[in-house]
PQR file of N, CA, C, O and H, with PARSE charges and radii, in Angstrom:
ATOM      1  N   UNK A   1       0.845  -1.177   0.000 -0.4000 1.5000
ATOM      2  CA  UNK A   1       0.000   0.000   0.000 -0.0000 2.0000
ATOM      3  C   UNK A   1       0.889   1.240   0.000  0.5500 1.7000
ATOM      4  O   UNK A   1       1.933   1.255   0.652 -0.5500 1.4000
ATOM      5  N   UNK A   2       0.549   2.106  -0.608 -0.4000 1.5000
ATOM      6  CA  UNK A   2       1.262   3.358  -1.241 -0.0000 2.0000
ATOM      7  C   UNK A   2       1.082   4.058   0.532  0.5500 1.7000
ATOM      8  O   UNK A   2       0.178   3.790   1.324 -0.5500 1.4000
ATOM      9  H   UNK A   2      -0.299   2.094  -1.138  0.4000 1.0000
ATOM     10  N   UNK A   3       2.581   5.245   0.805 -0.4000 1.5000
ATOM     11  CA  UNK A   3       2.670   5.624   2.164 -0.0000 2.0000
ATOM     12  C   UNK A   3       1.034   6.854   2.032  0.5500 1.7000
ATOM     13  O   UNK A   3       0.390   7.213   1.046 -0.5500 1.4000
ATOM     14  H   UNK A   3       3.314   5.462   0.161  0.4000 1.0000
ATOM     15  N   UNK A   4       0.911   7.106   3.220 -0.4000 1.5000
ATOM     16  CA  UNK A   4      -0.111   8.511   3.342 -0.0000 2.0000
ATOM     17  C   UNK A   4       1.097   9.237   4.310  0.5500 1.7000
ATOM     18  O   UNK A   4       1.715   8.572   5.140 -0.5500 1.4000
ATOM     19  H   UNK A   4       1.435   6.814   4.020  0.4000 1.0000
ATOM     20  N   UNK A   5       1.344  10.676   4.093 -0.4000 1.5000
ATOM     21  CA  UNK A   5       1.872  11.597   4.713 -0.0000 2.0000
ATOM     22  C   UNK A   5       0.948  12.496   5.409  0.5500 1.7000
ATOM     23  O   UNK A   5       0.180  13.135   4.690 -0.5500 1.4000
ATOM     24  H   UNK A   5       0.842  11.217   3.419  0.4000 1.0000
ATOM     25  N   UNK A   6       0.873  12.685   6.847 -0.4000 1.5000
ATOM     26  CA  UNK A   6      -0.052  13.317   7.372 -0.0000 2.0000
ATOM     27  C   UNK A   6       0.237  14.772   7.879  0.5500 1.7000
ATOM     28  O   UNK A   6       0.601  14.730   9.054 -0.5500 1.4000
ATOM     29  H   UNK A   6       1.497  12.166   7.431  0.4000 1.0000
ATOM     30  N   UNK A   7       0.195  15.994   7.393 -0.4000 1.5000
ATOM     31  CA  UNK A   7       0.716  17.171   7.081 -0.0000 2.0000
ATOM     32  C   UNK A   7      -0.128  18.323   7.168  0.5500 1.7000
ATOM     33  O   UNK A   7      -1.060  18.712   6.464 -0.5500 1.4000
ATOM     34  H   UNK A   7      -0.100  16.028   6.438  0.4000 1.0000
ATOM     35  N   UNK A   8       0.778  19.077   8.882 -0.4000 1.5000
ATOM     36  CA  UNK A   8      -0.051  20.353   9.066 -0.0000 2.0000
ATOM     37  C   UNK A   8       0.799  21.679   8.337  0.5500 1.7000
ATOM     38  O   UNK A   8       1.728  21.667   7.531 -0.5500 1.4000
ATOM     39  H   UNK A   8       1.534  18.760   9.455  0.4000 1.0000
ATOM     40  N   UNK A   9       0.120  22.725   8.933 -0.4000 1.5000
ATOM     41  CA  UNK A   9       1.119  24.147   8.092 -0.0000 2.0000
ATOM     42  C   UNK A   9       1.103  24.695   9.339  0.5500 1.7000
ATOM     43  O   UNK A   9       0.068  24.419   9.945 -0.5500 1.4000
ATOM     44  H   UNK A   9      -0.635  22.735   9.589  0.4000 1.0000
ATOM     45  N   UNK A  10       1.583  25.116   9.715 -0.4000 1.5000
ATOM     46  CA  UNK A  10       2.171  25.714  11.152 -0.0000 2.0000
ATOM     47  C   UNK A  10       2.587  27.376  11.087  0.5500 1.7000
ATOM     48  O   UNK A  10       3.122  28.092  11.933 -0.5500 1.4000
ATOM     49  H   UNK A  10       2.424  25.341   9.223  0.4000 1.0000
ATOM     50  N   UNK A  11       2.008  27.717   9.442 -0.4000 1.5000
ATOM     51  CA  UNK A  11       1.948  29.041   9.227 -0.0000 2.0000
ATOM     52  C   UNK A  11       0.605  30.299  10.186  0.5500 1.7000
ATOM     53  O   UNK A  11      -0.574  30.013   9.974 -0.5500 1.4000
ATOM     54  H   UNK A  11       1.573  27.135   8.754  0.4000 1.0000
ATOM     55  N   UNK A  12       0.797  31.178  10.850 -0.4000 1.5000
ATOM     56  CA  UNK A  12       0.064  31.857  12.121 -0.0000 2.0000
ATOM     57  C   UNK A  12      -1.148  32.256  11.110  0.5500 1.7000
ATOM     58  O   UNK A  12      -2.318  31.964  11.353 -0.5500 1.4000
ATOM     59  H   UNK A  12       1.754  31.410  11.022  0.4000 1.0000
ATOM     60  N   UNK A  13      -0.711  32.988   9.902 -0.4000 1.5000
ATOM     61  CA  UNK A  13      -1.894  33.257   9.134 -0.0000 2.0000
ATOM     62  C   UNK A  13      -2.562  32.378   8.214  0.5500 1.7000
ATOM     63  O   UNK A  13      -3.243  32.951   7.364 -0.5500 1.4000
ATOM     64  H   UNK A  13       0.240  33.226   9.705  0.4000 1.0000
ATOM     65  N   UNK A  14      -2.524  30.883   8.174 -0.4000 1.5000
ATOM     66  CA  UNK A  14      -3.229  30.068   7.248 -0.0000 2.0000
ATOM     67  C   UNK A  14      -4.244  29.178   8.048  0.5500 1.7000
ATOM     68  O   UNK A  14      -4.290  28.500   9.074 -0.5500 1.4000
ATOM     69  H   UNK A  14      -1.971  30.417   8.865  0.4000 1.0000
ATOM     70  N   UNK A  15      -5.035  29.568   6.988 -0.4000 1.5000
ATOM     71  CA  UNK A  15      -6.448  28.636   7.824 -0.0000 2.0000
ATOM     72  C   UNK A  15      -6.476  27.331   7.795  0.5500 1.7000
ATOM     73  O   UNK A  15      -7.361  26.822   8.483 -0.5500 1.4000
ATOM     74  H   UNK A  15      -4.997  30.119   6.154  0.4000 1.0000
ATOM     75  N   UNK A  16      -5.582  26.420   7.046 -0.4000 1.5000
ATOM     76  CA  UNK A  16      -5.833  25.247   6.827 -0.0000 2.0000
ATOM     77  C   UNK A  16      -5.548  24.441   8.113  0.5500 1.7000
ATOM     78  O   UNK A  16      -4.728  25.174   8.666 -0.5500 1.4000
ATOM     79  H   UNK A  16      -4.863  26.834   6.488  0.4000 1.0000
ATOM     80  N   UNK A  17      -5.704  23.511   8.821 -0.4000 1.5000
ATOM     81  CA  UNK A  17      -5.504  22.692   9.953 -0.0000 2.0000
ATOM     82  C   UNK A  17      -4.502  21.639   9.654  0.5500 1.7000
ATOM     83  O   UNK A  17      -3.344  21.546  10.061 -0.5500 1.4000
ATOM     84  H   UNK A  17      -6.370  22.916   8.371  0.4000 1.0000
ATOM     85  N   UNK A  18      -5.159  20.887   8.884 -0.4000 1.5000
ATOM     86  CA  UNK A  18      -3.908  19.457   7.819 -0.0000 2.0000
ATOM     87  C   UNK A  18      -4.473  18.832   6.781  0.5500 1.7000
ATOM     88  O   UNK A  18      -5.682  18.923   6.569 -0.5500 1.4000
ATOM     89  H   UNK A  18      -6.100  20.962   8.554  0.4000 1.0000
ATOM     90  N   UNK A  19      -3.948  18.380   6.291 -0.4000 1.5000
ATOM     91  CA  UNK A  19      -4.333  17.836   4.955 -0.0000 2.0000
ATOM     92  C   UNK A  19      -3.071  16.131   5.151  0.5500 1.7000
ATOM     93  O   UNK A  19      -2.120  15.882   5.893 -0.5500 1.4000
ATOM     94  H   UNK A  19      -2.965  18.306   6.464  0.4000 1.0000
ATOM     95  N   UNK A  20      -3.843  15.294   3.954 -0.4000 1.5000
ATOM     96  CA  UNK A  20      -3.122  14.013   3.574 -0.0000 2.0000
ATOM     97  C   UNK A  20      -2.275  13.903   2.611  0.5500 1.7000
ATOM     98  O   UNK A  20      -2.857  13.827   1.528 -0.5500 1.4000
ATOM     99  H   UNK A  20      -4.615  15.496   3.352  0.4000 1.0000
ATOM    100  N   UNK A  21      -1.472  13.872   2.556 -0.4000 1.5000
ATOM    101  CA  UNK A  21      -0.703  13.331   1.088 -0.0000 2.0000
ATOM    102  C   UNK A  21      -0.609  11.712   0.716  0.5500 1.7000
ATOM    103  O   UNK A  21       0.240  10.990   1.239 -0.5500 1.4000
ATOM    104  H   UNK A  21      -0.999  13.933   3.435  0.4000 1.0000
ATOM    105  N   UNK A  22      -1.700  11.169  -0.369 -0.4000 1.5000
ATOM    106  CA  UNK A  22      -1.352   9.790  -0.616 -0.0000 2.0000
ATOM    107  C   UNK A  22      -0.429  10.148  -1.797  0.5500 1.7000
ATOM    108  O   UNK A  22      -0.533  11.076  -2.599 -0.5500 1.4000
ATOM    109  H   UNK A  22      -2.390  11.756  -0.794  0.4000 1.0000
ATOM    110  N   UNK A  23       0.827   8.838  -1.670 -0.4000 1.5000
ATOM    111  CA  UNK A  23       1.876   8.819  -2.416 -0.0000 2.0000
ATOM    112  C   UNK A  23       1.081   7.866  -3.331  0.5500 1.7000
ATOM    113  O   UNK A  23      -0.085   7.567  -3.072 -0.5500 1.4000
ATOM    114  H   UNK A  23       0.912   8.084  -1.018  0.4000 1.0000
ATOM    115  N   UNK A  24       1.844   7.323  -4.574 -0.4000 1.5000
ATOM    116  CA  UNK A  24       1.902   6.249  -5.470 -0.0000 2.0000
ATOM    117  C   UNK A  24       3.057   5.685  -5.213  0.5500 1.7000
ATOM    118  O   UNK A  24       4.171   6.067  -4.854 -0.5500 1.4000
ATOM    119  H   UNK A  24       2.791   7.566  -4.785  0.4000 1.0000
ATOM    120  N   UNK A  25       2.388   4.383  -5.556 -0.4000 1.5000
ATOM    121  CA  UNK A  25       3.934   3.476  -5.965 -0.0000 2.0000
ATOM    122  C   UNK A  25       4.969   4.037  -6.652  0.5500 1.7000
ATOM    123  O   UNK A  25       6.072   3.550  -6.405 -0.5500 1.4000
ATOM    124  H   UNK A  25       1.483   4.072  -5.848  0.4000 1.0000
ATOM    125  N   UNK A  26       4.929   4.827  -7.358 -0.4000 1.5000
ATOM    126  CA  UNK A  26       5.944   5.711  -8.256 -0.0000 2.0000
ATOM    127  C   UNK A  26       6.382   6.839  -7.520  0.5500 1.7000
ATOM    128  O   UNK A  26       6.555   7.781  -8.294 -0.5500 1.4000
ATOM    129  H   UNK A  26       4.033   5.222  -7.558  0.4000 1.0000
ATOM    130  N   UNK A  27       6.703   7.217  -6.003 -0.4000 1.5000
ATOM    131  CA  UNK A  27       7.164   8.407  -5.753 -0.0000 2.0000
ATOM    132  C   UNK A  27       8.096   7.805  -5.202  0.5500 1.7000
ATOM    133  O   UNK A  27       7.948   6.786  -4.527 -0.5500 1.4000
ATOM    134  H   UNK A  27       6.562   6.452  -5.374  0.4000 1.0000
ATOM    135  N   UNK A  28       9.564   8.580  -5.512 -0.4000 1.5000
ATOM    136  CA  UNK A  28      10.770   7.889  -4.842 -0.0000 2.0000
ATOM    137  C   UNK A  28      10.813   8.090  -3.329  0.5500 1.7000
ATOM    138  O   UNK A  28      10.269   8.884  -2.562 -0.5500 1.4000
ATOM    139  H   UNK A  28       9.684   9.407  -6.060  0.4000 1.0000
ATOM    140  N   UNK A  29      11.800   6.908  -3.167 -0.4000 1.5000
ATOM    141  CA  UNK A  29      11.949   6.739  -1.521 -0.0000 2.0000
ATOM    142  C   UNK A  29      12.578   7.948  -0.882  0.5500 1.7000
ATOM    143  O   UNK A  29      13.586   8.540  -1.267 -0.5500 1.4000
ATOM    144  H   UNK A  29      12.241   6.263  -3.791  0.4000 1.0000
ATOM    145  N   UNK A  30      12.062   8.131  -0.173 -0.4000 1.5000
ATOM    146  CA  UNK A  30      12.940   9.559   1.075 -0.0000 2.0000
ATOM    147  C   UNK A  30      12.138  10.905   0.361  0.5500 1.7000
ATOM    148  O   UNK A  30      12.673  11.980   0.634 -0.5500 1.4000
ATOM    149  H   UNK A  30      11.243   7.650   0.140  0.4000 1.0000
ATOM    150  N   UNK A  31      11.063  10.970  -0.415 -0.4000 1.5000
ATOM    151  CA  UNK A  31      10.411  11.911  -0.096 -0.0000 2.0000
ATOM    152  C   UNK A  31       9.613  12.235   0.831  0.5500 1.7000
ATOM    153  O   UNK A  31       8.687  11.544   1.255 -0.5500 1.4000
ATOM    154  H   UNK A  31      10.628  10.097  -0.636  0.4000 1.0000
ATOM    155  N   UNK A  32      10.051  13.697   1.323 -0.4000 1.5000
ATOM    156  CA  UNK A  32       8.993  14.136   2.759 -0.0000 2.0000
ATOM    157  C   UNK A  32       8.153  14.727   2.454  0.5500 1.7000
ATOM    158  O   UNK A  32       7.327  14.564   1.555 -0.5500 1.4000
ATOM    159  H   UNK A  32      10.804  14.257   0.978  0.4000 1.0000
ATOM    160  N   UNK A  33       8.337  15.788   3.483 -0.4000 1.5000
ATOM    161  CA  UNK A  33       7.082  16.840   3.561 -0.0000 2.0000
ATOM    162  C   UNK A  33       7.770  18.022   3.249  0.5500 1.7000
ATOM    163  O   UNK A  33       6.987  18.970   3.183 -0.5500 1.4000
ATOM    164  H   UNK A  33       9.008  15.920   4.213  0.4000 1.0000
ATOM    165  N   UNK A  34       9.018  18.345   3.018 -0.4000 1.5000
ATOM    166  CA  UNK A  34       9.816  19.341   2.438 -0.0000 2.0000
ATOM    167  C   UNK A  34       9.758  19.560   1.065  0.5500 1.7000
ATOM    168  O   UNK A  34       9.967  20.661   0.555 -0.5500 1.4000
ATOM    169  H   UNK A  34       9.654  17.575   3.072  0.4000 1.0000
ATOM    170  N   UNK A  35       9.433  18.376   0.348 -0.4000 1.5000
ATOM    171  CA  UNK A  35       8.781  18.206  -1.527 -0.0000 2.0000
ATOM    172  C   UNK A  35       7.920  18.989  -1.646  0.5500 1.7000
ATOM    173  O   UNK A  35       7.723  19.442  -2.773 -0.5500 1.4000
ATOM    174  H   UNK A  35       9.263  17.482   0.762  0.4000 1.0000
ATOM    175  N   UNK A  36       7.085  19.438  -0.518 -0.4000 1.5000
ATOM    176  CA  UNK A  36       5.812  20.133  -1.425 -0.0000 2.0000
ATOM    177  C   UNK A  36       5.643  21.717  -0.198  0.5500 1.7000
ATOM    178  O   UNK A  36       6.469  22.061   0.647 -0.5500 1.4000
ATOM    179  H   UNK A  36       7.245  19.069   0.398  0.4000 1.0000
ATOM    180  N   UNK A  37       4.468  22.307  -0.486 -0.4000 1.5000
ATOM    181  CA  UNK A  37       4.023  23.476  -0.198 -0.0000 2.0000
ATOM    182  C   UNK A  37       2.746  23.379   0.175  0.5500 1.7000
ATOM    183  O   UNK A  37       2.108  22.496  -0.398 -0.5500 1.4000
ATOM    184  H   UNK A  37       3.797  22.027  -1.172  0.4000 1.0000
ATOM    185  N   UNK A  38       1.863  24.396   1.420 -0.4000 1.5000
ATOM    186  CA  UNK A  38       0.509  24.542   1.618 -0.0000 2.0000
ATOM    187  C   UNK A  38      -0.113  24.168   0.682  0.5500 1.7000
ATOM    188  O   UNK A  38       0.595  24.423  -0.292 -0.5500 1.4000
ATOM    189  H   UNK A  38       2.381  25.114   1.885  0.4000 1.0000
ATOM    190  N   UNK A  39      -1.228  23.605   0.280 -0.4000 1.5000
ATOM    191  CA  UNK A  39      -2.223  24.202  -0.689 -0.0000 2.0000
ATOM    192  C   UNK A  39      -2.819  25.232  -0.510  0.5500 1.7000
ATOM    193  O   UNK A  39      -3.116  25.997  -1.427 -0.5500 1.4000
ATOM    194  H   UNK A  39      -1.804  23.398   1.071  0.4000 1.0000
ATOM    195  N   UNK A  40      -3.146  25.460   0.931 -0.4000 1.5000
ATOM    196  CA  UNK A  40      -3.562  27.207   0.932 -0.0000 2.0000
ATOM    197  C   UNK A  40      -3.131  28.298   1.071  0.5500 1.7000
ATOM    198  O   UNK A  40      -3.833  29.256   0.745 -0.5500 1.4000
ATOM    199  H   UNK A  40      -2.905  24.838   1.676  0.4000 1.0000
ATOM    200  N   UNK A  41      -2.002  28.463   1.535 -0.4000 1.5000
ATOM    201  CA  UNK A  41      -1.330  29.462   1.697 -0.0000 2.0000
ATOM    202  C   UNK A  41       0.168  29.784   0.634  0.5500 1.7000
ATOM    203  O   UNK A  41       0.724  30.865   0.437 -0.5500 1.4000
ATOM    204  H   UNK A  41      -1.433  27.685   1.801  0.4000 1.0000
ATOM    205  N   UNK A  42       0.540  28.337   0.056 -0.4000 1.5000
ATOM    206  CA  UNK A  42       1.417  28.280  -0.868 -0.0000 2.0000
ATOM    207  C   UNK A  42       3.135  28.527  -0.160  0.5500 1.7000
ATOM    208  O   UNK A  42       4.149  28.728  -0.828 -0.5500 1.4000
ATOM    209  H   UNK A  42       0.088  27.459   0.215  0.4000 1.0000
ATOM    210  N   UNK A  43       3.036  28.428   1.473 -0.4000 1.5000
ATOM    211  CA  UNK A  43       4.281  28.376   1.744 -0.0000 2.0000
ATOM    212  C   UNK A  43       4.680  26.832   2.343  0.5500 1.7000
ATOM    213  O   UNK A  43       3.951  25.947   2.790 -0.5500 1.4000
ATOM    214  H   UNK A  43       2.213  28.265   2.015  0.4000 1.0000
ATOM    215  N   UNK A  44       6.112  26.894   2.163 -0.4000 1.5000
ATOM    216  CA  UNK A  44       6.790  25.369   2.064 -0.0000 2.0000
ATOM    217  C   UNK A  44       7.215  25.410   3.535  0.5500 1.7000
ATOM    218  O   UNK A  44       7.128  24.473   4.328 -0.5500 1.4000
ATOM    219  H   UNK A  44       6.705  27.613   1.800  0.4000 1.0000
ATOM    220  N   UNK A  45       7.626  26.480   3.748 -0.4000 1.5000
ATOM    221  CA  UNK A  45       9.027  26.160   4.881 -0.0000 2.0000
ATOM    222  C   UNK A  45       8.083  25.950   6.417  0.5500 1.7000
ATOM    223  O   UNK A  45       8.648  25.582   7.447 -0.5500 1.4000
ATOM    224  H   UNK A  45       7.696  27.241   3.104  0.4000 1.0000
ATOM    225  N   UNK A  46       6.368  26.292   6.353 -0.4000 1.5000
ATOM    226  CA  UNK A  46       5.413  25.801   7.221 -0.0000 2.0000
ATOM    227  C   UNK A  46       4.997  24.809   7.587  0.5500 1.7000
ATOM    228  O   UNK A  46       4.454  24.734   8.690 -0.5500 1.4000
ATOM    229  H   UNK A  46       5.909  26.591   5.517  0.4000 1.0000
ATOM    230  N   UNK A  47       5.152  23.549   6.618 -0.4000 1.5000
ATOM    231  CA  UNK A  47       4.489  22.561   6.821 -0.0000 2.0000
ATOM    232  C   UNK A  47       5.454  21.622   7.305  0.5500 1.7000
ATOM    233  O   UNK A  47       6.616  21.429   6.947 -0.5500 1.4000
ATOM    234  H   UNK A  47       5.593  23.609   5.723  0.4000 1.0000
ATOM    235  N   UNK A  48       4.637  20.982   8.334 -0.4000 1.5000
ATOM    236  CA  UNK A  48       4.991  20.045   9.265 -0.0000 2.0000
ATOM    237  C   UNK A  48       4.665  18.575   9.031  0.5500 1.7000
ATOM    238  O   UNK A  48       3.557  18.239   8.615 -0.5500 1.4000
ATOM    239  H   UNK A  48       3.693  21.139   8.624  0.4000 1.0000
ATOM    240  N   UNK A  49       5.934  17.427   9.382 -0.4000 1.5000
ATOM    241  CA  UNK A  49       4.629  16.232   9.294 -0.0000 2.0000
ATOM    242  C   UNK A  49       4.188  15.609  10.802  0.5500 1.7000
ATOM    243  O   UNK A  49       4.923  15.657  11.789 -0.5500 1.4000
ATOM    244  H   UNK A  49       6.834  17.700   9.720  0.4000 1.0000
ATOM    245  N   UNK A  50       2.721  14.962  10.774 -0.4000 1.5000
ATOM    246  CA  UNK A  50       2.281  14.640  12.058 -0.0000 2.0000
ATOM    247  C   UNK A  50       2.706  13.070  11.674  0.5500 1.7000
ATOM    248  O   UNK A  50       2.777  12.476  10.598 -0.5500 1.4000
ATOM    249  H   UNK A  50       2.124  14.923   9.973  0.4000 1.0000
ATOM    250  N   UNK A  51       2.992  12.620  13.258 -0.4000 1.5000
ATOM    251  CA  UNK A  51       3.318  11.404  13.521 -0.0000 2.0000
ATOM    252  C   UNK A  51       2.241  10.695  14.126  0.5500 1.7000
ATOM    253  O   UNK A  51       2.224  10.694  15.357 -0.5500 1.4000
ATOM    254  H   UNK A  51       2.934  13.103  14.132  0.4000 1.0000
ATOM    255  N   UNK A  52       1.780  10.386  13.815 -0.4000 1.5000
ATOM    256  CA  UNK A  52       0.383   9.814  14.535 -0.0000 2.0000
ATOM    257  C   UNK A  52       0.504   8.211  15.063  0.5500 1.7000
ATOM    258  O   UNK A  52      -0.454   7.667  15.611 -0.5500 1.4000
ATOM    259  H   UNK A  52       1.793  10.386  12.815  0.4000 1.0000
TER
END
């Protein structure tokens, strides 16, 4: 089963709470949560991953 990345934004002004990232079998190994950006706010260096 393809990983799920579970990912807040920790930005003071973005409304979003967290969101999921499902991977595919096709995303290389050792990608994080540093690969991508908010979807709502569009900043990178905010988002966090949760360890659940």
């Amino acid at each position: 089963m393809p990983k799920t990345l579970e990912v807040v934004c920790r930005d003071q002004e973005c409304a979003l709470d967290m969101f999921e990232l499902h991977y595919t079998y096709d995303m290389p190994d050792g990608t994080g949560v540093e690969a991508f950006s908010c979807p709502y706010c569009g900043s990178a260096d905010s988002l966090e991953e949760i360890h659940v």
